[in-house]
N, C-alpha and C positions, 0 to 999 in steps of 0.2 A: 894325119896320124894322131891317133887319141894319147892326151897331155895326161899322163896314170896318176900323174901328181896334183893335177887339180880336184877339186873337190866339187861334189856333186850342186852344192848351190851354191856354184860359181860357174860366170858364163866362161864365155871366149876369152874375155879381155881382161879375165882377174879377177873382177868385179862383183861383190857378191846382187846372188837374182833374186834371194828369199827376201821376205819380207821378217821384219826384227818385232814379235807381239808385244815384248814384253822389255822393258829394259829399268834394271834395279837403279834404286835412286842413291840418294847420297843419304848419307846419316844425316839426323833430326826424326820431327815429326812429320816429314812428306814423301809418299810412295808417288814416283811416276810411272803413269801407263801412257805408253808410249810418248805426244806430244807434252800430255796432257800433265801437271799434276794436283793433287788430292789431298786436302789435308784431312791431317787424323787426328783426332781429338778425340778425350774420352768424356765423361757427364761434367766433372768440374774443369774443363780446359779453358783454356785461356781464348780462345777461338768461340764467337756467342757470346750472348748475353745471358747471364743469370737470372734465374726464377727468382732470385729475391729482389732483385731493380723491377721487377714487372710492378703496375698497380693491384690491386687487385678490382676481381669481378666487378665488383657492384659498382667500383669510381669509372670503369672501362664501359659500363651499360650506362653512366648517365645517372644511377640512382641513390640518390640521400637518402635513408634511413633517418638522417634529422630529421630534415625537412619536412619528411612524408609525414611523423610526427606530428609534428608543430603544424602544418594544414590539416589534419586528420581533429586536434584538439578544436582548431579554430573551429572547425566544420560541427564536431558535435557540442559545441560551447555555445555557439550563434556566436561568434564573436566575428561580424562581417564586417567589423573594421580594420579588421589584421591582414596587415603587411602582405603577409604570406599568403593571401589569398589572389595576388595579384600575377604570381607566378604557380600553378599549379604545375604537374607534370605529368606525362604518361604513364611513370612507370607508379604510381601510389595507384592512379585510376583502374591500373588494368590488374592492381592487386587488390583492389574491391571488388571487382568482377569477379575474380577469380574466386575471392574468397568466399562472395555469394555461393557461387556454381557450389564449390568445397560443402559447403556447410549445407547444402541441398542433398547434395550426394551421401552425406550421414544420415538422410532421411529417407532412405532410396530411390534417389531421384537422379538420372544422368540429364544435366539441361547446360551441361558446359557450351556448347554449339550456338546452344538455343540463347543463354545468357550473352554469350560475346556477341553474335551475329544481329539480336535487334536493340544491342546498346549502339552498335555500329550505325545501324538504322535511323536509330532514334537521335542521335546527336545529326548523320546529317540534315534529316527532314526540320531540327531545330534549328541547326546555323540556316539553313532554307528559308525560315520562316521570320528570325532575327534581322537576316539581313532582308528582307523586302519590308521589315518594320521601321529600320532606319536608315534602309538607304542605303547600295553596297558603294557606293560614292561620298559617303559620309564619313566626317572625319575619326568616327569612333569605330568603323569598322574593321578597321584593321585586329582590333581585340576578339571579334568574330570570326575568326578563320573555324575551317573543320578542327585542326587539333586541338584550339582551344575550348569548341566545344565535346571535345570528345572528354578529354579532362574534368571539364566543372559535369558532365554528365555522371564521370566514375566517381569523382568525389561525392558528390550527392546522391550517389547510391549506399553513404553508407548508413545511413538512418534503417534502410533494408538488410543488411547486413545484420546488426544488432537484432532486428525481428527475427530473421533467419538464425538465430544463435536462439531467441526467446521462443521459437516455435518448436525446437526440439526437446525443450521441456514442458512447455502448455500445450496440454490437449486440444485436439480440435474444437473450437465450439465458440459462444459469445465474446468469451474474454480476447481468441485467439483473433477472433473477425477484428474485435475493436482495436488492438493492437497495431495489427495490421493497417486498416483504416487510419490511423493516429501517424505511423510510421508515412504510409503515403504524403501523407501532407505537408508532414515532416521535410521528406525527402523533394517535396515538388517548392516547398518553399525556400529551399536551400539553393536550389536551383535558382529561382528567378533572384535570388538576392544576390549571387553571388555577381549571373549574367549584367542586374542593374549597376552592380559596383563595376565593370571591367567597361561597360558600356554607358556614361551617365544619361544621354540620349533615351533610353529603356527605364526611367527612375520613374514615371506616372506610367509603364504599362506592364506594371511586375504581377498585377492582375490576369493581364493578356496570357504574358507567360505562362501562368499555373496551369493552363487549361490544359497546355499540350501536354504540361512535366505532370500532371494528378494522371491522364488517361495515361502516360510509358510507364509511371511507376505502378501504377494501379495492375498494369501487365506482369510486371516480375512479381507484383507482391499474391498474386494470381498463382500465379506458377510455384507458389511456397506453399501456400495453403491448400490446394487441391494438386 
């Protein structure tokens, strides 16, 4: 005989058979769904960390703005006895690159691709050739790694830089050739003095070096002028 008094999501024995989705929590700030609960917090709560504890960008990427300074001066100073030339970094290098491309591109030129892709070339066919000069067993080569020569490459690109600023106001022609040419050598000699300092083993063959760093930079300064 059917129990009129029981309720439809209750079984046989009393018992309720639904299942409960939802159940309200207690005052505060936490709703519970079902086992579970959730806390609620609004932008300033007390739950997180604050945007203002964060560092900011530029100390989270690794990148001094001093720094890049003070090696940027040494670099166009010839002061290749400075300190600061013994720790370069990626992030000044690759904003010489950049700022090449940048300053190309005022000229109508997209060679962003083209700039990053055979500096990347170009530093490791260097470290390649650096270390079969002294030796990847040699006690200096540890200063030879790929990223440190990817670095003294970007830094030394920026004698090309400054042309690339100087060619968008000199017309094509003699002045702009020899400029160019000037800057190359510039650029190739910045190169092997730095490699000599970080390397002392490479100090009688900073000759050797130029040859390679005259023909990479000889390429970008190519790519400004034509």
């Amino acid at each position: 005989m059917a129990d009129w008094g029981m309720r439809p999501q209750d079984n046989a024995y009393g018992q309720s058979a639904g299942v409960e989705w939802f159940s309200s929590g207690g005052a505060g700030s936490y709703g519970s769904y079902g086992a579970y609960s959730v806390p609620v917090s609004g932008y300033g709560g007390t739950s997180g960390n604050s945007y203002e504890d964060e560092p900011p960008l530029l100390e989270e990427l690794g990148i001094d703005i001093g720094a890049i300074f003070l090696k940027t001066r040494a670099v166009l100073f010839w002061r290749f006895n400075s300190r600061y030339l013994d720790d370069l970094d990626m992030g000044g290098a690759l904003i010489f690159v950049f700022v090449l491309a940048g300053l190309q591109l005022l000229m109508g030129k997209l060679h962003f691709g083209v700039t990053l892709g055979w500096s990347v070339v170009f530093s490791i066919l260097l470290w390649f050739m650096l270390n079969q000069l002294v030796g990847s067993a040699g006690a200096e080569a540890k200063n030879l790694d790929p990223y440190s020569c990817c670095c003294v490459v970007g830094y030394s690109m920026l004698p090309l830089v400054v042309y690339s600023a100087m060619a968008i106001l000199i017309p094509r022609g003699p002045l702009s050739l020899a400029a160019a040419a000037l800057c190359t050598l510039w650029a190739a000699l910045t190169a092997s003095r730095i490699f000599a300092r970080r390397c002392p083993a490479l100090g009688d063959l900073k000759g050797i070096i130029m040859y390679p760093c005259i023909l990479a930079y000889a390429s970008f300064a190519l790519l400004i002028v034509y």
